[in-house]
Backbone atoms as SQL, in Angstrom:
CREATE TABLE atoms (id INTEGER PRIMARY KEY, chain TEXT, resi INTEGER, resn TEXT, atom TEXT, x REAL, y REAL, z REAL);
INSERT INTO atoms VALUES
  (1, 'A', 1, 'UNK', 'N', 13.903, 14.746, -7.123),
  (2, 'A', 1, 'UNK', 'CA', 12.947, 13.988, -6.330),
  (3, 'A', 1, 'UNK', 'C', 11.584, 14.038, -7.030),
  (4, 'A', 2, 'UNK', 'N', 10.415, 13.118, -7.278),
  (5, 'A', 2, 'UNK', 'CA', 9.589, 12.653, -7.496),
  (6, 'A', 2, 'UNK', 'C', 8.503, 13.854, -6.793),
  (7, 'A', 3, 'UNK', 'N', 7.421, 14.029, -7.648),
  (8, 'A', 3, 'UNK', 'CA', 6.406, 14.745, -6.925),
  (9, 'A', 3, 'UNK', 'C', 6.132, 13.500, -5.856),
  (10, 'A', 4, 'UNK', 'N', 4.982, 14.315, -5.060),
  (11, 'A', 4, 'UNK', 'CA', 3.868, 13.568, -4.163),
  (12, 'A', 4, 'UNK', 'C', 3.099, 12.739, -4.659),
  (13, 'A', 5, 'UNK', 'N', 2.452, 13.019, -5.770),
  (14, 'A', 5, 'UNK', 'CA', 1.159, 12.540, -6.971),
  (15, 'A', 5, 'UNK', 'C', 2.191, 11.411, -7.661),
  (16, 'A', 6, 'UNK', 'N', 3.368, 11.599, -8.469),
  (17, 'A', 6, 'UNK', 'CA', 3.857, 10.593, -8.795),
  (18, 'A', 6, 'UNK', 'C', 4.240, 9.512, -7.814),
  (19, 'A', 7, 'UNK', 'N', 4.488, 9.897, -5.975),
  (20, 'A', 7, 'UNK', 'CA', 5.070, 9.014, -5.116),
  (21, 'A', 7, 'UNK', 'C', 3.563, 7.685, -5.007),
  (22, 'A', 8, 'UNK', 'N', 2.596, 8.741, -4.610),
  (23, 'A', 8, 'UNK', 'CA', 1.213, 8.428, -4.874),
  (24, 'A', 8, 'UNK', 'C', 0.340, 7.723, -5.220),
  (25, 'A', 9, 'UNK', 'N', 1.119, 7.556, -6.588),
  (26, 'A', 9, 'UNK', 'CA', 0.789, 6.928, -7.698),
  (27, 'A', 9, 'UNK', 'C', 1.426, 5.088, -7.796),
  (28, 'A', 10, 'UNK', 'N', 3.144, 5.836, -7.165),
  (29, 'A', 10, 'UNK', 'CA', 3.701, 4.014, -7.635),
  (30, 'A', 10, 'UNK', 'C', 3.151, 3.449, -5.869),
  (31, 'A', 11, 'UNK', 'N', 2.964, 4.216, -5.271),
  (32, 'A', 11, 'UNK', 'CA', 2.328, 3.455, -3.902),
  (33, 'A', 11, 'UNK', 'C', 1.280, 2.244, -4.589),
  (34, 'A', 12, 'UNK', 'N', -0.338, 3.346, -5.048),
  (35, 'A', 12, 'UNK', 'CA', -1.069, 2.513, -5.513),
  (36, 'A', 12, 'UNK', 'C', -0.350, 1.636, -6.369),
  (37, 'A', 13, 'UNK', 'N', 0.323, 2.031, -7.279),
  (38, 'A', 13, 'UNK', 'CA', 0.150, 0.802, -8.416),
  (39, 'A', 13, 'UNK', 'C', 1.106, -0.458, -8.015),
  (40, 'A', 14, 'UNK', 'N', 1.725, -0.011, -6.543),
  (41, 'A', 14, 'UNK', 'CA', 2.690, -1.248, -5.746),
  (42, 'A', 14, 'UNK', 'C', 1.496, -2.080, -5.434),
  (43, 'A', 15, 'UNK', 'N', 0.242, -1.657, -5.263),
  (44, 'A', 15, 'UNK', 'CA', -0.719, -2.769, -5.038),
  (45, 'A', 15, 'UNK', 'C', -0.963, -3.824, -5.727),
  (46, 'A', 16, 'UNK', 'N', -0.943, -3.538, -7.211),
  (47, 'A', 16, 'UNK', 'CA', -1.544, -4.564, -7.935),
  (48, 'A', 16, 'UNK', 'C', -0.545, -5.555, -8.901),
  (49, 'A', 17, 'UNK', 'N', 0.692, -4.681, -9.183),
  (50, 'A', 17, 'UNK', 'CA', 2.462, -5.465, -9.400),
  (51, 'A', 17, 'UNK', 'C', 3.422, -4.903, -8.652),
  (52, 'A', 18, 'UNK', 'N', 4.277, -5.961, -8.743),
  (53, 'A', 18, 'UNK', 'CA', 5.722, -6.127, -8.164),
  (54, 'A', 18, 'UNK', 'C', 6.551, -4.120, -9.251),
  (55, 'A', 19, 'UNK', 'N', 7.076, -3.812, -7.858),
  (56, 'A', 19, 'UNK', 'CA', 7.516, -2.678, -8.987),
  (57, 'A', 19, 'UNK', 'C', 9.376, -2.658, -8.685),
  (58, 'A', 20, 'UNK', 'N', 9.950, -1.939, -9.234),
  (59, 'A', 20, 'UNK', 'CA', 10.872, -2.307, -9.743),
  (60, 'A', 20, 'UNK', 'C', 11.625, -1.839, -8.881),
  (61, 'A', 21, 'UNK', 'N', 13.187, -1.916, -8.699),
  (62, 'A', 21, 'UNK', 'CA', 13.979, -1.480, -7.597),
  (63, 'A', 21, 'UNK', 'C', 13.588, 0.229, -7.673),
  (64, 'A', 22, 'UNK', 'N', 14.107, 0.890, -8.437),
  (65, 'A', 22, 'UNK', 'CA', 14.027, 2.270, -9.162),
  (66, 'A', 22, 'UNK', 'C', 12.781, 2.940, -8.133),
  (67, 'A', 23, 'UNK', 'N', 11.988, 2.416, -8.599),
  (68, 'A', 23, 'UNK', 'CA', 9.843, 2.472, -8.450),
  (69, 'A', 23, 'UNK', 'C', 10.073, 2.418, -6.071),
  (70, 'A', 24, 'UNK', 'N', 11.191, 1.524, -6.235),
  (71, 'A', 24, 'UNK', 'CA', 10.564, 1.545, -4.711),
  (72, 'A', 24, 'UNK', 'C', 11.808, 2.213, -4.052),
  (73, 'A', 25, 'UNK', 'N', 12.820, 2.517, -4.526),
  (74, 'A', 25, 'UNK', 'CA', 13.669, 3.716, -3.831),
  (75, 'A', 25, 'UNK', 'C', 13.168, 5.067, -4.236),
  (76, 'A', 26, 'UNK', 'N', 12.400, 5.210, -5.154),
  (77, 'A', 26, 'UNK', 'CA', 11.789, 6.535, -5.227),
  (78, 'A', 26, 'UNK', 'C', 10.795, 7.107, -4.236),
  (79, 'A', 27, 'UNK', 'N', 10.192, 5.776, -3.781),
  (80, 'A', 27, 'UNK', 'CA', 9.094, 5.512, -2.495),
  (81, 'A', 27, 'UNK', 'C', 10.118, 6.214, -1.601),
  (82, 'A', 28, 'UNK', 'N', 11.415, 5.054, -1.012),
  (83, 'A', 28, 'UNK', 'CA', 12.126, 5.197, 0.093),
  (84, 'A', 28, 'UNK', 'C', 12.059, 6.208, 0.486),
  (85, 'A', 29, 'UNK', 'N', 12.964, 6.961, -0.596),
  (86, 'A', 29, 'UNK', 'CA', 13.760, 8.138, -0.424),
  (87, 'A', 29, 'UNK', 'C', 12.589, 9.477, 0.073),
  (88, 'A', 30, 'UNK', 'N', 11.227, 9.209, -0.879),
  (89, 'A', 30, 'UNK', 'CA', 10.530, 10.600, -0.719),
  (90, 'A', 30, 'UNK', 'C', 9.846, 10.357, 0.302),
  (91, 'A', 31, 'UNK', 'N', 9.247, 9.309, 1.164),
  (92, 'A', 31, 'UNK', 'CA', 8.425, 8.981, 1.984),
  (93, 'A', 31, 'UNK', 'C', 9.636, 9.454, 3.818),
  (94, 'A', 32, 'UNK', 'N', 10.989, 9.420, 3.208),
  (95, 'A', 32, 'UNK', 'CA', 11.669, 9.448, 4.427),
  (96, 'A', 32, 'UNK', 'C', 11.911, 11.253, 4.829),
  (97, 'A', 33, 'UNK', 'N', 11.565, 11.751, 3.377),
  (98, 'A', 33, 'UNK', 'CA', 11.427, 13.446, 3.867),
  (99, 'A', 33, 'UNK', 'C', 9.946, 13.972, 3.916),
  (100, 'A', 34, 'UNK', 'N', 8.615, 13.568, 3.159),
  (101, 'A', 34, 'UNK', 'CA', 7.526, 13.628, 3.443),
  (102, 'A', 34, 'UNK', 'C', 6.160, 12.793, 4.179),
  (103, 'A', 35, 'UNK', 'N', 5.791, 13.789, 5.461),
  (104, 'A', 35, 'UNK', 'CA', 4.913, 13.066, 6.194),
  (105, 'A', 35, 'UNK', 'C', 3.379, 12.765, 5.442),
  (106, 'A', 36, 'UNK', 'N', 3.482, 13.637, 4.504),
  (107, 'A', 36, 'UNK', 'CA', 2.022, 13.213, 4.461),
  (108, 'A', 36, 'UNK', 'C', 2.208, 11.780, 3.362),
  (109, 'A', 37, 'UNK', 'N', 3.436, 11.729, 2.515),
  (110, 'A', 37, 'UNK', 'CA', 3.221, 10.373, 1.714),
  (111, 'A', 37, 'UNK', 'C', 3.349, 9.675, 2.788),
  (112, 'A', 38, 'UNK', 'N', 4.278, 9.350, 3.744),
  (113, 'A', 38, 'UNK', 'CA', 4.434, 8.522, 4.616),
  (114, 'A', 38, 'UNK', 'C', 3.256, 7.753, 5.223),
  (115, 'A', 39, 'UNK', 'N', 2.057, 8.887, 5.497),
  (116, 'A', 39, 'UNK', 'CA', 0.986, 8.818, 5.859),
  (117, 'A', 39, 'UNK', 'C', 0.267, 8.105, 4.911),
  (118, 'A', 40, 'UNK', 'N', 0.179, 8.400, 3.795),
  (119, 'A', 40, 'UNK', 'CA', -0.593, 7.963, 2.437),
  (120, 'A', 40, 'UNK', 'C', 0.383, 6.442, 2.602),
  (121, 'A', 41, 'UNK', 'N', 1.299, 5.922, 2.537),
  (122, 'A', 41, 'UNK', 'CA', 1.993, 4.813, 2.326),
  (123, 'A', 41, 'UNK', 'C', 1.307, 3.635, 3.576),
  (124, 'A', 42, 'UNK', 'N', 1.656, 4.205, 4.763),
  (125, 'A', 42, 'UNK', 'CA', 1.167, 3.485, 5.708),
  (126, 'A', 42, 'UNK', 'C', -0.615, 2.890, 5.880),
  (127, 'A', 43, 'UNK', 'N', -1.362, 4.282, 5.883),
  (128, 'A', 43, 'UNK', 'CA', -2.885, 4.018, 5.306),
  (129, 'A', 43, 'UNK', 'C', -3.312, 2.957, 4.310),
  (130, 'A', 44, 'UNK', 'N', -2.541, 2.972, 3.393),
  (131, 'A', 44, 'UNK', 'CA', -2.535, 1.785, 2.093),
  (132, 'A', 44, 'UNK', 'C', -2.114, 0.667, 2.248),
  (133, 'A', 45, 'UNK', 'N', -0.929, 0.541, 3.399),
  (134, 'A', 45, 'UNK', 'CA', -0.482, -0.738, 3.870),
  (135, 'A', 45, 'UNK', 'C', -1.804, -1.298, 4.881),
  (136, 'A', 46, 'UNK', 'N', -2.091, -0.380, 5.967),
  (137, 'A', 46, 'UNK', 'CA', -3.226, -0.803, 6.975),
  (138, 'A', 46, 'UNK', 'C', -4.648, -1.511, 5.658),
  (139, 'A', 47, 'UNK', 'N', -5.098, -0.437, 5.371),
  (140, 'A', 47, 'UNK', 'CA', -6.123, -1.481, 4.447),
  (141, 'A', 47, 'UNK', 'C', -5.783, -2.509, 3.890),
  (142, 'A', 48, 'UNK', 'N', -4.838, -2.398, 2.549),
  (143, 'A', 48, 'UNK', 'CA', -4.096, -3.800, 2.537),
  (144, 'A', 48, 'UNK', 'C', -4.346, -5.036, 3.346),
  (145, 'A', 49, 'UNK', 'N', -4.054, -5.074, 4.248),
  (146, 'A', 49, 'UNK', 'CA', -3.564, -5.990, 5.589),
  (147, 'A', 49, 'UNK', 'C', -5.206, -5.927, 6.303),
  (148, 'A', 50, 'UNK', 'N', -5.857, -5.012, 6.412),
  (149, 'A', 50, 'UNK', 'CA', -7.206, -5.304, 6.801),
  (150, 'A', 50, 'UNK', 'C', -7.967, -6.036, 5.555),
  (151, 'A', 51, 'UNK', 'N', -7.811, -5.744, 4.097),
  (152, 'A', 51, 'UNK', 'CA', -8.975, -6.783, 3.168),
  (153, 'A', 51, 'UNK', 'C', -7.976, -8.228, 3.423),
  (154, 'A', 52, 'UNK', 'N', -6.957, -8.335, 3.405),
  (155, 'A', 52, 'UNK', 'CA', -6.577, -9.315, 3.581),
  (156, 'A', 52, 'UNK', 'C', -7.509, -10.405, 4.892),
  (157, 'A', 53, 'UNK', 'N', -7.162, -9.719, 5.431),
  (158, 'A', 53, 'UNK', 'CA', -7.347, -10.874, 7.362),
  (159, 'A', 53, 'UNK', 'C', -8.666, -11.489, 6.852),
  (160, 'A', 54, 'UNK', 'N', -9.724, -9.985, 6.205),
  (161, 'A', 54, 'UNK', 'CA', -11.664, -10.028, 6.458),
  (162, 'A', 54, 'UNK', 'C', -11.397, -11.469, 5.363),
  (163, 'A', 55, 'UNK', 'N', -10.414, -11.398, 4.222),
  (164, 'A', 55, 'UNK', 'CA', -10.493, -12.606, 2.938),
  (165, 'A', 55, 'UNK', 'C', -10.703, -13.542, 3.786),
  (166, 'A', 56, 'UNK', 'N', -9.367, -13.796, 4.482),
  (167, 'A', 56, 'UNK', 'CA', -9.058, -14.833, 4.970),
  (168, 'A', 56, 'UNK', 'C', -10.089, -15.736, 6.264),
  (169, 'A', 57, 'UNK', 'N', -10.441, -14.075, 6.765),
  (170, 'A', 57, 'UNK', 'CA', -11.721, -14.969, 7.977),
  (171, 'A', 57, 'UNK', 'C', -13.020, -15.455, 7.055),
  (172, 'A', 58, 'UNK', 'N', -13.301, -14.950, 6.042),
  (173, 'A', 58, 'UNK', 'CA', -14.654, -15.286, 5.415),
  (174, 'A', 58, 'UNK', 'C', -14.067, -17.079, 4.865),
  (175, 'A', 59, 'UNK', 'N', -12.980, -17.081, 4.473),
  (176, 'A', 59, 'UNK', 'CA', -12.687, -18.506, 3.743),
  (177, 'A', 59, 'UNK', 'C', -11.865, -19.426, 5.161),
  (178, 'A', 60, 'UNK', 'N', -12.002, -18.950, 6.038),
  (179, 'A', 60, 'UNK', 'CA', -11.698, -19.584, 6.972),
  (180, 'A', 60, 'UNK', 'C', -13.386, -20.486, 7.791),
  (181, 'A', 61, 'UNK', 'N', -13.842, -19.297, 7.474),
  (182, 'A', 61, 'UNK', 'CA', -15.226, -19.622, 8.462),
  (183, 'A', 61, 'UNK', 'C', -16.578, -19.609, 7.442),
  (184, 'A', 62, 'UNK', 'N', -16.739, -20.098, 6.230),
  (185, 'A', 62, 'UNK', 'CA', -17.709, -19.988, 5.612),
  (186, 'A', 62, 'UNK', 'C', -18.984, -19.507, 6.326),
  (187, 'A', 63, 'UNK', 'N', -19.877, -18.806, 5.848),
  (188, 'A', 63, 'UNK', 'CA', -21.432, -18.783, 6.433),
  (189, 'A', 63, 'UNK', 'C', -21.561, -17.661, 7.557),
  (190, 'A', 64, 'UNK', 'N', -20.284, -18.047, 8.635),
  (191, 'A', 64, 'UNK', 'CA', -20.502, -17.384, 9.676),
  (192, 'A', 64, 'UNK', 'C', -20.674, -15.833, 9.317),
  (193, 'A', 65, 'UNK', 'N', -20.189, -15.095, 8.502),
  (194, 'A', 65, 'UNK', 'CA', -20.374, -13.384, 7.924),
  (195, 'A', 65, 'UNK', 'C', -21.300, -12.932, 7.236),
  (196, 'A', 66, 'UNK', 'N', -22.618, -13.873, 7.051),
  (197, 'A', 66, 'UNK', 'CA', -23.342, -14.088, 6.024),
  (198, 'A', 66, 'UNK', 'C', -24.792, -13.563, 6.876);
């Protein structure tokens, strides 16, 4: 099994490419016996999904955030 720091690691770098089957059953597997990656996984998804929406309301609503 994968350290924490390496689980950690392909979390972040799932942000910025597509990672590979390998890359995200290593996620699966260690995130389904450790809470704190789990924690670290989910946290990264919530922001994620929060810069997203703020993108989308600023180019939805020009001016109004300004």
């Amino acid at each position: 099994m994968r350290s924490c720091k390496e689980i950690t690691e392909l979390v972040s770098k799932g942000l910025d490419k597509k990672l590979g089957l390998g890359e995200r059953l290593a996620i699966s597997m260690h995130v389904m016996l450790c809470s704190r990656c789990r924690n670290f996984q989910i946290q990264v998804q919530f922001i994620r999904k929060a810069a997203r929406r703020y993108i989308d309301q600023l180019q939805n609503h020009p001016g109004k955030n300004s």
